[in-house]
C-alpha positions, 0 to 999 in steps of 0.5 A: 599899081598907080591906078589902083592905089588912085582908085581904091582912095577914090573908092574909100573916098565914096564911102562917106556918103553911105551908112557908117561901117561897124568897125574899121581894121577890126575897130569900132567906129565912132563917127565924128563931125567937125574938124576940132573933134580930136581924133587922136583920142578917138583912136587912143581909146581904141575906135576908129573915127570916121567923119561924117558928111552931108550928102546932096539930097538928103533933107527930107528926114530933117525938114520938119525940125530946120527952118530957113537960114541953116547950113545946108551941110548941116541939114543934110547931115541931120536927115542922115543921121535921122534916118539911121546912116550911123546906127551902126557906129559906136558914137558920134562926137561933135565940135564946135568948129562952125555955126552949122555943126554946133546947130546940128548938136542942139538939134539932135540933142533935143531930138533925143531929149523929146522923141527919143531915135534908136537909129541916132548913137550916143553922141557928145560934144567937144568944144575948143577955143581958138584964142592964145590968152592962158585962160583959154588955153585952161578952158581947152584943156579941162575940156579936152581931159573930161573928154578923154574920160568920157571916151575912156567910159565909151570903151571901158577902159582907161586911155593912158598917156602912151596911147594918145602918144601912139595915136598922135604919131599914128596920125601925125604920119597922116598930116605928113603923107597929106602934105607930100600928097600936096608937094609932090603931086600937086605943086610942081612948077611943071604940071600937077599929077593929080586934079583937083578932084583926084587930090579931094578923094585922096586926101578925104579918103583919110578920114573914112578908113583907117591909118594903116589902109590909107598910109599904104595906098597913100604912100604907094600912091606917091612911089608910083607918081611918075606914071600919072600924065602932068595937068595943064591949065590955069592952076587955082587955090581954093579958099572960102567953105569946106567941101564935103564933096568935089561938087565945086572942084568939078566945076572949076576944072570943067572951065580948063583949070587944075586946082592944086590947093586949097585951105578948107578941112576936107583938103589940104589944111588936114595935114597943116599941123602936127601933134609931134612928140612929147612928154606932156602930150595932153598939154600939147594935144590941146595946145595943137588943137587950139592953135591948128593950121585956122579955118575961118570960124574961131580964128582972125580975118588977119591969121586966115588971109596969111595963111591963104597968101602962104599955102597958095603961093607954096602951090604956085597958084595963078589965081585963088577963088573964094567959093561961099556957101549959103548959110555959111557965113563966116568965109565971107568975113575973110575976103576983103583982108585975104585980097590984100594979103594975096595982092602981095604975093601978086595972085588975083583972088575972084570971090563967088557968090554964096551957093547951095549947098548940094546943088546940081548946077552953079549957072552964075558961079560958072559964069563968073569963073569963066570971065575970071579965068580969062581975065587970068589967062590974058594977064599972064600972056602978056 
């Protein structure tokens, strides 16, 4: 049972890569890319979000429109949906959670505007400040109402207070099993249960299926966790740029380490903070949203680095590495406070350069991550 539940996760977790299913548990899709897209809404007016990633190889359909200095991610996902890999779905939202993604809309936009492509959905544009003033808050909330609306246009229906209150329930107990995921098979001081590349597909599989099917396998994931071998090796937290695929996972583990957790939206930050009941949900979905556990575009240096020193000492971490991508600049703003911050927790931080997105080998990472993890492991035989 341990084994299927973990290969049906990996399974689902694969899926990301190929063309977006119609429909999901009998509900529409609506892709979705970046983390601010509140999905609770999505679901509320009865679609089913599924997040759409990058895919390495895929820029061919997208050369002729990006020049140098984007995102790779980004690329990869234009050329995607250029050549028709959400034709299928109801949608496609997008969000300003980093440079890359807001690109990625303007290109579509104006794709759409001057050569109009019948394989791209409809799309829209959600954006959200992450700052505390009151005006910002004003701003969030006025976005997040006229999106409501236009999602209750997409599905012909009104989307009612009570709906976006089940739909946060039904993912607030997503975040919960993401974090027990986290606590229990990840972070205890004996050995994690799973690798760092099993826990990715765990927990990304939760945005490519829906609730019900990833609650169930995730939950009877964890009943059956003691069948699962303990993982030895220098354990690491992952910091730096989100990973969209275990590229950068299968690297570090093939040095001898477990990775067993990180702060990036494809990973363990997914689950940081829940909606929660409440009276007035739309004040507080907005308010949630705004104030979500930070990644590294829209929030402080400061916030980031204490954050990182909080989630990594929480899963005992020996050593946190900063993995950077090109062209995806703001992670690397965040290194010299977060050193200082884990220099209180006493765990050494090793940055790596900025790499390819999508590339088949990382010579100079993999160097620099083998002498790192010896240093590490010298120190603590001492």
């Amino acid at each position: 049972m341990i084994m299927d539940a973990l290969g049906q996760l990996a399974a689902l977790y694969e899926t990301r890569t190929g063309p977006v299913p119609a429909a999901l548990d009998g509900r529409p899709t609506v892709a979705y890319v970046g983390a601010d897209v509140p999905v609770e809404v999505l679901s509320a007016a009865g679609f089913a979000p599924f997040r759409f990633s990058g895919r390495s190889g895929a820029y061919e359909s997208a050369a002729r429109y990006c020049g140098p200095g984007i995102d790779g991610a980004a690329v990869s996902q234009l050329a995607r949906l250029l050549d028709g890999d959400a034709a299928a779905s109801a949608g496609l939202t997008l969000s300003a959670d980093c440079e890359g993604t807001v690109r990625l809309f303007l290109y579509l936009r104006e794709i759409q505007r001057l050569e109009r492509r019948p394989g791209i959905p409809r799309l829209t544009f959600f954006d959200l400040l992450h700052l505390p003033q009151r005006t910002s808050a004003v701003y969030n909330r006025t976005r997040l109402d006229a999106f409501i609306a236009e999602m209750s246009d997409w599905a012909h229906r009104p989307i009612t207070d009570a709906d976006l209150r089940d739909a946060a329930a039904e993912h607030d107990r997503v975040r919960a099993l993401i974090r027990a995921v986290g606590t229990e098979l990840r972070s205890a001081p004996d050995g994690p249960r799973l690798t760092g590349v099993q826990a990715l597909a765990v927990i990304g599989a939760a945005f490519v299926s829906s609730p019900r099917v990833w609650c169930a396998l995730a939950e009877q994931l964890l009943a059956d966790a003691g069948d699962l071998p303990r993982r030895q090796g220098i354990r690491v937290f992952l910091t730096g740029c989100g990973h969209d695929n275990p590229s950068a996972y299968q690297l570090i583990e093939s040095l001898g380490a477990v990775i067993v957790g990180e702060d990036h939206d494809w990973g363990a930050l997914a689950g940081e903070r829940d909606i929660g009941p409440s009276q007035h949900i739309r004040s507080t979905l907005g308010r949630s949203r705004a104030l979500a556990a930070p990644a590294s575009a829209g929030h402080a240096a400061a916030v980031r680095a204490e954050q990182t020193a909080r989630m990594a000492a929480a899963c005992g971490a020996d050593l946190v590495v900063a993995w950077a991508r090109q062209y995806d600049d703001a992670p690397a703003w965040d290194v010299p406070v977060q050193r200082e911050s884990l220099e209180r927790v006493g765990i050494p931080l090793a940055t790596v350069p900025a790499q390819p997105y999508g590339a088949a080998s990382h010579d100079d990472a993999a160097d620099l991550l083998m002498s790192a993890l010896h240093e590490r492991t010298a120190e603590m035989s001492r």
